[in-house]
C-alpha positions as CSV (number, residue, x, y, z in Angstrom):
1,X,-15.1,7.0,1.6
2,X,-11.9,5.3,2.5
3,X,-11.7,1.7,2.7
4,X,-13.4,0.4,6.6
5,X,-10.6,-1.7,6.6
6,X,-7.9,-4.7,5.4
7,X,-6.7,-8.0,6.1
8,X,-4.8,-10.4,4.5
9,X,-5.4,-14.6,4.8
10,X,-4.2,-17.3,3.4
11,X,-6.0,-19.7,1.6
12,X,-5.0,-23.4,1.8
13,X,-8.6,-26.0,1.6
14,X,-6.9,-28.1,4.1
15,X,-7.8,-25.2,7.2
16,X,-11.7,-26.5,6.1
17,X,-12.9,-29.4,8.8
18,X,-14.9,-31.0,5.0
19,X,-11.6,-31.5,3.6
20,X,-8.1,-31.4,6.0
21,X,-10.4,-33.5,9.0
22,X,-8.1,-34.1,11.5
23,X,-4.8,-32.9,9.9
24,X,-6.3,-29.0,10.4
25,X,-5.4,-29.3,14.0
26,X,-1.3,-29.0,13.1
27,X,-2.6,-25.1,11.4
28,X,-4.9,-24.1,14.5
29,X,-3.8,-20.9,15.0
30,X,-4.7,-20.0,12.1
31,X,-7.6,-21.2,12.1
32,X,-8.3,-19.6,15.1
33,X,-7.0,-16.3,13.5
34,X,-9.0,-16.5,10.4
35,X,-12.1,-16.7,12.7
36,X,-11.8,-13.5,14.5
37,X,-10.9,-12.0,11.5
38,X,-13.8,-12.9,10.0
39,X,-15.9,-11.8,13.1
40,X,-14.4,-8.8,12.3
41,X,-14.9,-7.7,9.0
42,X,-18.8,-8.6,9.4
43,X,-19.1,-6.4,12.6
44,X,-18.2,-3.7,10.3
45,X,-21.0,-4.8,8.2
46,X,-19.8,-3.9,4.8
47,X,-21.5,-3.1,1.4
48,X,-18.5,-5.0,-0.8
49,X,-15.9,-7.3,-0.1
50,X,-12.9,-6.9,-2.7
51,X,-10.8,-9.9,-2.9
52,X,-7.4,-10.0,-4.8
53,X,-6.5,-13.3,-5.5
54,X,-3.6,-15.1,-7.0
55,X,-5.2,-18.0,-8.6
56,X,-7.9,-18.3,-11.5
57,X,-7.0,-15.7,-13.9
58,X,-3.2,-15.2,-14.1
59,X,-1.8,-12.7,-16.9
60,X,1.9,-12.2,-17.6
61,X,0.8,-8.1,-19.1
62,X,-3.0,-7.7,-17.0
63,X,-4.7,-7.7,-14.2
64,X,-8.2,-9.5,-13.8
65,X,-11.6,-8.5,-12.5
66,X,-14.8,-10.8,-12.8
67,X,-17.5,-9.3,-14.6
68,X,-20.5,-10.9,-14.4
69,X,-24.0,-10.4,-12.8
70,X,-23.5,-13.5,-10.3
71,X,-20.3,-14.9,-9.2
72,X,-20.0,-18.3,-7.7
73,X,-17.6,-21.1,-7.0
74,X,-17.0,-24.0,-4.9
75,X,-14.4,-26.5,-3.5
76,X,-15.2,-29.8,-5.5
77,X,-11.0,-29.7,-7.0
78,X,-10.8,-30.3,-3.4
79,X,-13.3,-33.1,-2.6
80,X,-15.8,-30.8,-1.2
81,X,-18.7,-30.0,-3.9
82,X,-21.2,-29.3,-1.5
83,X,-19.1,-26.2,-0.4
84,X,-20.7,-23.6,-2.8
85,X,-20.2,-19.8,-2.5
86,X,-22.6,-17.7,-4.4
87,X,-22.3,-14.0,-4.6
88,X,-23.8,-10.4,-6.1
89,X,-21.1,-8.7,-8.1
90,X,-20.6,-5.0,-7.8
91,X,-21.5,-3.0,-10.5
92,X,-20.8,0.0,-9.4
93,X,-17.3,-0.4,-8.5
94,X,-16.6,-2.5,-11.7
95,X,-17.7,0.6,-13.4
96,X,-15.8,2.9,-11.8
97,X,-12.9,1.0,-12.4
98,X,-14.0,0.9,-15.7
99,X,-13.7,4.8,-15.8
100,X,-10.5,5.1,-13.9
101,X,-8.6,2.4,-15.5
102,X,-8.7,3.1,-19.4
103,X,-5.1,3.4,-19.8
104,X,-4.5,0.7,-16.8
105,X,-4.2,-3.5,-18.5
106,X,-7.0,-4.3,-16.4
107,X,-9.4,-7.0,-18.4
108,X,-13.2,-7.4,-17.5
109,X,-13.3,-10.8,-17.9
110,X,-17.0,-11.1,-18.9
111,X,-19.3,-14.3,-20.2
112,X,-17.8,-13.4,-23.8
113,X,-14.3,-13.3,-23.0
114,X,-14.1,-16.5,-20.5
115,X,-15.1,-18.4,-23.6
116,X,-10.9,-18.1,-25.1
117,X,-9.3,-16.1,-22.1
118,X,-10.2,-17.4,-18.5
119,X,-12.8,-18.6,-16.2
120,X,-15.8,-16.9,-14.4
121,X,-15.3,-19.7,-11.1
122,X,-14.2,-17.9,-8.0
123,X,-11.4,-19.2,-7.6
124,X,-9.7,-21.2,-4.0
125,X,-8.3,-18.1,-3.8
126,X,-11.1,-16.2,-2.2
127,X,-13.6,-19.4,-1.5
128,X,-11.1,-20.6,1.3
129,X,-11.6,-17.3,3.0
130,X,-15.2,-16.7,1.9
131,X,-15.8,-20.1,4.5
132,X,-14.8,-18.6,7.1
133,X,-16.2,-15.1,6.5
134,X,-19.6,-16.9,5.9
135,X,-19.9,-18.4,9.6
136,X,-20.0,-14.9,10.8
137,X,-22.0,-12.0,7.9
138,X,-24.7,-10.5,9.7
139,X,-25.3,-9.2,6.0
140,X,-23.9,-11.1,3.4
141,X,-21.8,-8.2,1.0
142,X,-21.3,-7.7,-2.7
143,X,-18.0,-8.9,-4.0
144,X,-15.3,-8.2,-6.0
145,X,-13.3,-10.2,-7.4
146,X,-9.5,-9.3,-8.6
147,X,-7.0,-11.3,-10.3
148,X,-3.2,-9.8,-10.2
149,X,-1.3,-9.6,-13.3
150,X,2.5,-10.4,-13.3
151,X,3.5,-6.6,-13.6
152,X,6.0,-4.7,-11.4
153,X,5.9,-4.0,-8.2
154,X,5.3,-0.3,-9.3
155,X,1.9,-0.9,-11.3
156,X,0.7,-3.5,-8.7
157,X,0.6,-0.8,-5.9
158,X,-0.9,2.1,-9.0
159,X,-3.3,-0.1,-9.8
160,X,-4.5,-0.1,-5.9
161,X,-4.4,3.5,-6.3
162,X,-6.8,3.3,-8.8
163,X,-9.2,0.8,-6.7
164,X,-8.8,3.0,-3.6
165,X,-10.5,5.7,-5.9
166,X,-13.0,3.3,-7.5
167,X,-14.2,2.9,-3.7
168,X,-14.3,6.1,-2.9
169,X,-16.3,7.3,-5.7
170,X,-18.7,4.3,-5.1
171,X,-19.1,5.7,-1.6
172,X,-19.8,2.0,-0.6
173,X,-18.5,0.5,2.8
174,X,-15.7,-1.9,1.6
175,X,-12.9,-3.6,3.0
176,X,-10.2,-5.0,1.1
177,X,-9.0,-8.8,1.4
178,X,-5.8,-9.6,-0.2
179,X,-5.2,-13.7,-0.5
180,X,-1.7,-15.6,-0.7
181,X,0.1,-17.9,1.6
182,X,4.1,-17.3,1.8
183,X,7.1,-18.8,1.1
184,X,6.5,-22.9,-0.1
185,X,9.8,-24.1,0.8
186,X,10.1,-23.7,4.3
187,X,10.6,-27.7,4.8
188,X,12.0,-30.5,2.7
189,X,8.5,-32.4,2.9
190,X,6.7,-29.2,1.8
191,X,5.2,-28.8,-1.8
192,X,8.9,-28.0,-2.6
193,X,12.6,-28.5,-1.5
194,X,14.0,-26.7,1.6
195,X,15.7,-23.1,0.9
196,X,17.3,-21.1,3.5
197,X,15.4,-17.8,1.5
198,X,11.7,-18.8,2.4
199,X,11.8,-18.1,6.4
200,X,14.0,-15.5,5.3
201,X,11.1,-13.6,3.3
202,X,8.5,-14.9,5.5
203,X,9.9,-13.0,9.0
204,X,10.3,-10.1,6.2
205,X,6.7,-9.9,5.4
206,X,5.7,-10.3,9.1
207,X,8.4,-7.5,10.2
208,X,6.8,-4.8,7.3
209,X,3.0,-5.6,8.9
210,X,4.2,-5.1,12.6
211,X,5.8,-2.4,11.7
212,X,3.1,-1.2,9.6
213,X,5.7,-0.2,6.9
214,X,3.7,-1.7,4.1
215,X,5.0,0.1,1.0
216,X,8.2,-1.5,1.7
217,X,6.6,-5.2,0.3
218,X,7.5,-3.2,-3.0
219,X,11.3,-3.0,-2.5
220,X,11.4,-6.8,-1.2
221,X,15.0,-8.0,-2.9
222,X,13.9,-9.5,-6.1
223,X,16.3,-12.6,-5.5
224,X,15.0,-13.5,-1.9
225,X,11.2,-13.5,-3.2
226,X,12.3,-15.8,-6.0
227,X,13.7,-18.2,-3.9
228,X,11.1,-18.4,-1.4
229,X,8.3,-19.9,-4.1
230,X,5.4,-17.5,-2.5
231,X,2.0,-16.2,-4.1
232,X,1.1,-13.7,-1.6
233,X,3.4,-10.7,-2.5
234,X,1.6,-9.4,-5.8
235,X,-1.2,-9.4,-3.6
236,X,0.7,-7.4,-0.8
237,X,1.9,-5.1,-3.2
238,X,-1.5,-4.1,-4.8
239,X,-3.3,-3.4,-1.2
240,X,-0.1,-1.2,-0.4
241,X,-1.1,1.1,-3.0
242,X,-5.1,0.8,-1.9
243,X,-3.7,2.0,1.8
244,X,-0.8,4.1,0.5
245,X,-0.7,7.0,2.7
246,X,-3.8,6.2,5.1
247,X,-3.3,6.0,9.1
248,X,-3.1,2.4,9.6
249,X,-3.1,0.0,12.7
250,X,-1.5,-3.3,12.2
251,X,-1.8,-6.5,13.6
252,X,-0.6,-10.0,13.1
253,X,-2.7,-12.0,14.5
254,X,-0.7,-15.5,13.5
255,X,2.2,-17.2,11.6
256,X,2.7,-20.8,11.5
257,X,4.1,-23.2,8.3
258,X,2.9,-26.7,9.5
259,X,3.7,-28.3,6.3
260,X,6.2,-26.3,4.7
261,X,4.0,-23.3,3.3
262,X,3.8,-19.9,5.6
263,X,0.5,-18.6,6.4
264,X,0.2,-15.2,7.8
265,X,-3.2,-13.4,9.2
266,X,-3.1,-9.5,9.4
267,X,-5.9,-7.2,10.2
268,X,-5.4,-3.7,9.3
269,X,-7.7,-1.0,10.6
270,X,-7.7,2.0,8.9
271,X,-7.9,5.4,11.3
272,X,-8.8,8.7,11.5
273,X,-5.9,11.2,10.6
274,X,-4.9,12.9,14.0
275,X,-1.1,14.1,12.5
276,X,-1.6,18.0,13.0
277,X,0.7,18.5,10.0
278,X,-0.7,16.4,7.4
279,X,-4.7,18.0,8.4
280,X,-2.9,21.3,7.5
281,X,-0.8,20.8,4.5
282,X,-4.4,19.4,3.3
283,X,-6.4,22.0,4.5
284,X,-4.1,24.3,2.9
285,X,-4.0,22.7,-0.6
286,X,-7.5,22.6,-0.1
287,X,-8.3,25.9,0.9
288,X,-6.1,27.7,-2.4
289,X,-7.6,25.1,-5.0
290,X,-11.2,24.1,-3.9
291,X,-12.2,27.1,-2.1
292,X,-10.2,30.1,-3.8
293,X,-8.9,31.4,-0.8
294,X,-5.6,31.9,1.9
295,X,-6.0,29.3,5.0
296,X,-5.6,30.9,8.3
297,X,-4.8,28.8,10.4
298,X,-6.8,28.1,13.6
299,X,-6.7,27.5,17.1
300,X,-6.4,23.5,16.3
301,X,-2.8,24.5,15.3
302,X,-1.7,26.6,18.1
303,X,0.9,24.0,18.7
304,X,2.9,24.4,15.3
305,X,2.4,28.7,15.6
306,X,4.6,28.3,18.5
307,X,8.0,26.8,16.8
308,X,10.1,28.4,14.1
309,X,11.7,25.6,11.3
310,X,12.4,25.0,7.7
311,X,9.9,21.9,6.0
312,X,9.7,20.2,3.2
313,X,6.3,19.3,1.9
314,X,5.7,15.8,-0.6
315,X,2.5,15.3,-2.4
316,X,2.3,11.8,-4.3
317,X,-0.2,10.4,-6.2
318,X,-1.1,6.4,-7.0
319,X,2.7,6.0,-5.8
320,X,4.2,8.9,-8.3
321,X,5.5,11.9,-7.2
322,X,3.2,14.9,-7.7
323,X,5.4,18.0,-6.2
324,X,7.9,18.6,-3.6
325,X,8.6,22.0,-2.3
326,X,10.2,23.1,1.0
327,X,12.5,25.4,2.8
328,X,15.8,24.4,4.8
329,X,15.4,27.0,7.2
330,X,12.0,28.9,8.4
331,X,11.1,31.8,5.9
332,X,7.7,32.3,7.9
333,X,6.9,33.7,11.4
334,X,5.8,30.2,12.7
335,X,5.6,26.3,11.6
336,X,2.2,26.6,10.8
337,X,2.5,29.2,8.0
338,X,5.5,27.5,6.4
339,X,3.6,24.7,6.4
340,X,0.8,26.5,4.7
341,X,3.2,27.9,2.1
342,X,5.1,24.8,0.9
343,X,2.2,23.0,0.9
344,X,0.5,25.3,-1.5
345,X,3.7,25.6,-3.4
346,X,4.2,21.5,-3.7
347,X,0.8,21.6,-5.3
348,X,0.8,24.6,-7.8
349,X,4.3,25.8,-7.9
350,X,6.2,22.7,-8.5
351,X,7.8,23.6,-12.1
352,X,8.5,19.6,-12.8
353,X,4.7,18.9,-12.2
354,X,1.8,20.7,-13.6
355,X,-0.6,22.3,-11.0
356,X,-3.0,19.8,-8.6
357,X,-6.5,19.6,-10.1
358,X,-9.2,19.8,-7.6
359,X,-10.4,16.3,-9.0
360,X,-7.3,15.0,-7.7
361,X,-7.2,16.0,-4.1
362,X,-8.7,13.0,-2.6
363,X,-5.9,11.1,-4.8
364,X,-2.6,13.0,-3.2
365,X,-0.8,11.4,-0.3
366,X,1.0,14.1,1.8
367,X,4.0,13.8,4.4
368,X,5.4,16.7,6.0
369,X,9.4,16.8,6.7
370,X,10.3,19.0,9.6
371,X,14.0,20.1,9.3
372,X,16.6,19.2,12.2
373,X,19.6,21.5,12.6
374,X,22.3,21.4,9.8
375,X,25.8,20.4,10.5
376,X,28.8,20.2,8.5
377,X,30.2,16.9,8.1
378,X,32.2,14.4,5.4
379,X,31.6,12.4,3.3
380,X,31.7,9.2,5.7
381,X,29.6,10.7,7.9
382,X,26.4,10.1,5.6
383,X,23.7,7.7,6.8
384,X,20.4,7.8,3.3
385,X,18.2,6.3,6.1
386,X,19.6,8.6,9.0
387,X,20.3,11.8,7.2
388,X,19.2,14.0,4.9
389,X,22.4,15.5,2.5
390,X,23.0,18.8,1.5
391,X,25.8,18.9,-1.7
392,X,26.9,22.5,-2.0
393,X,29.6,23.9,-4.3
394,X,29.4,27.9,-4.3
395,X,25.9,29.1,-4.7
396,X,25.0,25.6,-5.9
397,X,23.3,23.6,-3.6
398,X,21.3,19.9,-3.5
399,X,19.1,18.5,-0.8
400,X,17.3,15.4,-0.5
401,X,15.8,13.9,2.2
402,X,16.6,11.3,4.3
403,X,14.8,7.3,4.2
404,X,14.0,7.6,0.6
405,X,12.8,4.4,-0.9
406,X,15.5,3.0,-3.2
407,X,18.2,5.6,-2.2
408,X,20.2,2.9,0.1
409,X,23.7,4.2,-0.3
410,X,25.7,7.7,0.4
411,X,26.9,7.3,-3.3
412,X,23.5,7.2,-4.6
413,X,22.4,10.2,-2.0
414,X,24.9,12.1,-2.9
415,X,24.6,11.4,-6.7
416,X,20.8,12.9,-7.0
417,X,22.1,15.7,-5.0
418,X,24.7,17.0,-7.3
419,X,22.0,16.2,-9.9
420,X,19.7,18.8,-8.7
421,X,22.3,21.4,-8.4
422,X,23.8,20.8,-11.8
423,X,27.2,20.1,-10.0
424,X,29.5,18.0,-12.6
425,X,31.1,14.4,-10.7
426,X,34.3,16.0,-10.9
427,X,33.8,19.0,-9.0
428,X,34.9,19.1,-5.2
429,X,31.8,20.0,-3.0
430,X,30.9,20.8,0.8
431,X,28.5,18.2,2.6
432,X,25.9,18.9,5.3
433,X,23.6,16.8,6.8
434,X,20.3,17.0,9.0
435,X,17.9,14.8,10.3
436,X,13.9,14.6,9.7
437,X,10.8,14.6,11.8
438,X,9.0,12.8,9.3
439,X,5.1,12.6,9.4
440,X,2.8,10.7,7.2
441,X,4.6,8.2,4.8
C-alpha cells in the first residue's frame, strides 16, 4: 500500500493561541490552512503519521529516526509546558526500514545512543503540527519520527524511496508530513537581513507544488537556496522520492511571510493510476516476470491498438535509472504491442542494467514516451526541454529524449548523444529532432 496521502506545514510556535496570543492573527491564513489540513489527514483515518523534520537530530553524513517504545515532546522552549504530545512509535515500519536501509546512513537513535549522539524529544518540528492535527484525530495514529541528514539532494529523495517501500511492506495506512518553513530573509526585521533570493525560492517552491512537478525541488539552483536561509527543502526533497512516480493532485492551500519567514501549506492526494500507457507497460513487465507469460492485451486498450508509433519506455528505481529501451519508429502492428515489447525489453534486455527482479516491481517508476514525427533540422534549432535530438553520422546514430532533468542546454544534449553513438567531438554529424507525448514522470 501506497502512501493515503501528503502534506507539507510549517512549523513556527507563534501560529499556537498559548504562545503568539494576539500576534497569530498577522499568519491567519495559515492558520486557517493548517486546520483543514488537519481535518483532512484524520478523515483519512490513518494507522501512522511519518513526520520529517528539520530540527532535533541534525547530521552532516545521516539521516535520523526515533527509536523508542514512546515518543513524546512538548512546547516549554517556548513558554508552553503544558502543551505535551505523547505518541506510540511504529515498530513495524522502523523495522522495515531497518531491513531496507543497511547500506543507507540512516541512525536508530535509540535510549543507548541519545546518551552521546542526540535527543529522544520530539522536536518543534513536528509538535507545532501535531497541535493542530490533535484538534481533529478521530483516532489518534502511530508516528514516525524522521530527522534529515545534510546529504545531496540525490540521497534525500533515495532515501524516500526506501520509506515509500518501508510503507508498503508494512501495509499500514500512512500519510507522510514533511515540516520546514521557507526562505528567513524575506524582510529586514525578519530573523535575518533582507535578500532579494528568499521570495525568489519561495514563488519557486510554490510554482513546483501547483504544478505538481515535485522532483524538480531536487534541481533547485544550489546558490538561490543558499541565499534564501530556508529549512524546508531537505524535507521537500525526501517526500519527492516517497511520491516519485505516483499520480498526484496538488494543492496549495496558503502562502504568507508575516514576519519575514515563508510558510507554505500543501496537501497532496495521492490517486489512482488511470494513464492507459503506464497500466500496460506494468502489466507487461508484470506479466513476463511474475507470471511467466506474453501479455495480450485487452479490450481496456483498444484505444492504443488503433495508432501505429515508435516509444520509448523508462523504468527507474529510488530515483536511478533501471532500463530504457524504445523504438523511433513503430516495429509492431499497433501502440499497444510496442508498448508491450519495450516495456519488457527496458526490464530484462537493457544490456547496462541487470534484469528486473520480481521483488522490485512495486519499486520501478515507469513513463512511457510516445514518438512525434522526425524532422531534419540544425543545430540552432534544438530546444533539451522541447525536443528530443537525434545525432547521426553514417550508420551511427544517438537519441535522447527531450525534458531530461539536468540536460538544460543543446551542447549538453547533443554531447550524451554523440556519446551513445560512439561519435568522436570532431566528427561532422546530421541532427533531427522530435517531440514527446510524455506520460508518467
Amino acid at each position: 500500500m501506497y502512501p493515503l496521502a501528503a502534506a507539507f506545514l510549517p512549523h513556527p510556535p507563534i501560529l499556537i493561541d498559548d504562545i503568539g496570543k494576539e500576534e497569530n492573527l498577522a499568519a491567519r491564513q495559515t492558520i486557517m490552512a493548517m486546520e483543514e489540513i488537519a481535518g483532512r489527514i484524520s478523515d483519512l483515518e490513518p494507522d501512522t503519521l511519518v513526520i520529517i523534520s528539520p530540527h532535533g537530530n541534525l547530521f552532516r553524513e545521516a539521516l535520523c529516526v526515533l527509536d523508542t517504545d514512546k515518543l513524546r515532546g512538548d512546547l516549554s522552549d517556548f513558554g508552553a509546558p503544558q502543551l505535551v504530545f505523547d505518541y506510540e512509535n511504529d515498530g513495524e515500519i522502523l523495522e522495515q526500514l531497518r531491513r531496507n536501509t543497511q547500506d543507507f546512513p540512516l541512525l536508530f537513535l535509540d535510549e543507548k545512543a541519545a546518551k552521546s549522539l542526540g535527543s529522544l524529544e520530539l522536536d518543534h518540528g513536528a509538535t507545532v503540527p501535531l497541535y493542530f492535527l490533535e484538534k481533529y484525530w478521530k483516532r489518534k495514529p502511530k508516528l514516525v519520527h524522521i530527522n534529515y541528514g545534510l546529504l545531496s539532494s540525490h540521497e534525500l529523495a533515495y532515501f524516500g524511496g526506501l520509506l515509500r517501500r518501508a510503507i508498503r511492506l508494512s501495509k499500514k495506512r500512512v500519510v507522510v508530513l514533511a515540516s520546514g518553513d521557507l526562505s528567513h530573509r524575506l524582510k529586514d526585521e525578519g530573523p535575518y537581513d533582507y535578500h532579494p533570493q528568499g521570495p525568489l525560492f519561495d514563488s519557486e517552491v510554490s510554482r513546483i507544488f501547483k504544478e505538481g512537478k515535485l522532483d524538480e525541488f531536487l534541481q533547485m539552483d544550489q546558490r538561490m537556496v543558499e541565499e534564501a536561509g530556508e529549512c524546508g527543502l531537505r524535507s521537500l526533497q525526501i517526500l519527492s522520492g516517497v511520491l516519485d512516480g505516483l499520480p498526484l493532485n496538488t494543492k496549495v492551500l496558503s502562502y504568507e511571510g508575516p514576519w519575514g519567514v515563508g510558510y507554505l501549506t500543501a496537501y497532496i492526494e495521492i490517486e489512482e493510476e488511470k494513464d492507459k500507457e503506464i497500466l500496460l507497460a506494468r502489466e507487461a513487465i508484470k506479466s513476463r516476470i511474475a507470471n511467466r507469460r506474453e501479455l495480450i492485451p485487452g479490450e481496456e486498450y483498444e484505444e492504443l491498438k488503433k495508432r501505429k508509433k515508435g516509444c520509448f519506455v523508462s523504468l527507474h528505481k529510488f530515483g536511478e535509472l533501471r532500463g530504457c529501451i524504445g523504438t523511433i519508429g513503430p516495429t509492431q502492428e499497433n501502440l499497444a504491442l510496442e508498448i508491450i515489447a519495450n516495456a519488457q525489453s527496458a526490464a530484462l534486455g537493457d544490456l547496462r542494467f541487470p534484469p528486473v527482479k520480481e521483488d522490485e516491481l512495486d519499486d520501478l517508476v515507469v513513463s512511457v514516451d510516445e514518438l512525434g514525427p522526425i524532422e531534419a533540422c540544425h543545430f540552432e534549432d534544438l530546444d533539451p526541454k522541447c525536443y528530443g535530438v537525434i545525432v547521426k553520422k553514417g550508420q551511427r546514430q544517438g537519441l535522447l529524449l527531450p525534458d531530461l532533468p539536468g540536460i538544460d542546454t543543446p551542447q549538453q544534449q547533443v554531447e550524451i548523444a554523440r556519446n551513445k553513438a560512439m561519435i568522436r567531438p570532431g566528427e561532422e554529424v546530421e541532427y533531427y529532432r522530435f517531440k514527446v507525448t510524455r506520460h508518467g514522470n
